[in-house]
C-alpha positions as CSV (number, residue, x, y, z in Angstrom):
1,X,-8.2,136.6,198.4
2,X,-8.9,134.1,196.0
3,X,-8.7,134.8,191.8
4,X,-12.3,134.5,191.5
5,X,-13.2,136.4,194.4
6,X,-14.4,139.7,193.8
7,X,-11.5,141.7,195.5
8,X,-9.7,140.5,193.2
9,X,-11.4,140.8,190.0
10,X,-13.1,144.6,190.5
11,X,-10.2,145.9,192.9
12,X,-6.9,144.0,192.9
13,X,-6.0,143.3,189.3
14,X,-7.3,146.7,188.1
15,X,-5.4,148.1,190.6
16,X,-2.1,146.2,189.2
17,X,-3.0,146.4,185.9
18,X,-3.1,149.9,185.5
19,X,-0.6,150.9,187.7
20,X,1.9,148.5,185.8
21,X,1.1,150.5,182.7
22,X,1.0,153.6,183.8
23,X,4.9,153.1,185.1
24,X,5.5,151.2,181.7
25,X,4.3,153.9,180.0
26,X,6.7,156.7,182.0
27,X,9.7,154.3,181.0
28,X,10.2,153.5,184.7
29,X,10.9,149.7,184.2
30,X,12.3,149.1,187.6
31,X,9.7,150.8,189.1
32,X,7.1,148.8,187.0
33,X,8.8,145.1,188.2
34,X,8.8,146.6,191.9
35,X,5.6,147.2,191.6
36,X,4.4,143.7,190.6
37,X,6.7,142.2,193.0
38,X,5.1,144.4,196.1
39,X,1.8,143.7,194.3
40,X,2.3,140.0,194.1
41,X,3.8,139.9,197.9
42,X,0.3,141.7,198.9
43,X,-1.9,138.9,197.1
44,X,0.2,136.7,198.5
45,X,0.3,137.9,202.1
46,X,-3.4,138.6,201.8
47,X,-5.1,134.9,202.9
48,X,-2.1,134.8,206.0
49,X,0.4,136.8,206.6
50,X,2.4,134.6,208.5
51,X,3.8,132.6,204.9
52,X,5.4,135.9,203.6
53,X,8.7,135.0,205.4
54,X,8.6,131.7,203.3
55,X,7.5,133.2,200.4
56,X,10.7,135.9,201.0
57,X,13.0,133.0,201.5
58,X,12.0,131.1,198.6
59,X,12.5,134.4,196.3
60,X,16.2,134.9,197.9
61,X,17.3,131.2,197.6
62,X,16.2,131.3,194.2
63,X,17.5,134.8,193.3
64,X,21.3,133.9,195.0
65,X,21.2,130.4,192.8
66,X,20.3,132.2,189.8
67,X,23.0,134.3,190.2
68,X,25.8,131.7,190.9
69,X,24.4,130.1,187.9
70,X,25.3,133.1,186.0
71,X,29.1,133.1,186.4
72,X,29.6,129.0,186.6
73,X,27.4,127.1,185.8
74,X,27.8,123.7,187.1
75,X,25.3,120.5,187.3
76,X,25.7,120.9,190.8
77,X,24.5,124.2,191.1
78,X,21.8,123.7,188.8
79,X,20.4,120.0,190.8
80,X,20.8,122.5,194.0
81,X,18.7,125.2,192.4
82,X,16.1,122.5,191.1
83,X,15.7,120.6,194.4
């Protein structure tokens, strides 16, 4: 699925769109980030399924960095995190 395709314009991003708001609207702000992060993994897996387990990897390396950032942060973590 491309961004100009038509999946994506009439069906995808309404989809998202509204169903971000909706749970926005409800106050359920976890649920409203899990549901962009499911939608973006979808888009994402779309075109080939077979790059979700880098895309996965890539979110967890960056998410474990982040967080060792958090408590010390250290131009060595940081040059890790970058590279």
């Amino acid at each position: 699925m491309l961004f100009n395709s038509y999946e994506f314009i009439f069906l995808f991003l309404p989809i998202m769109f509204f169903g971000y708001f909706y749970l926005t609207s409800k106050r359920l702000i976890v649920g409203s980030k899990v549901w962009l992060v499911g939608g973006s993994l979808f888009f994402y897996s779309w075109w080939n399924v077979i790059y979700l387990p880098l895309l996965l990897g890539s979110m967890i390396f960056n998410y474990l960095v982040g967080k060792s950032l958090e408590h010390k942060a250290t131009k060595y973590m940081l040059t890790f995190g970058i590279v």
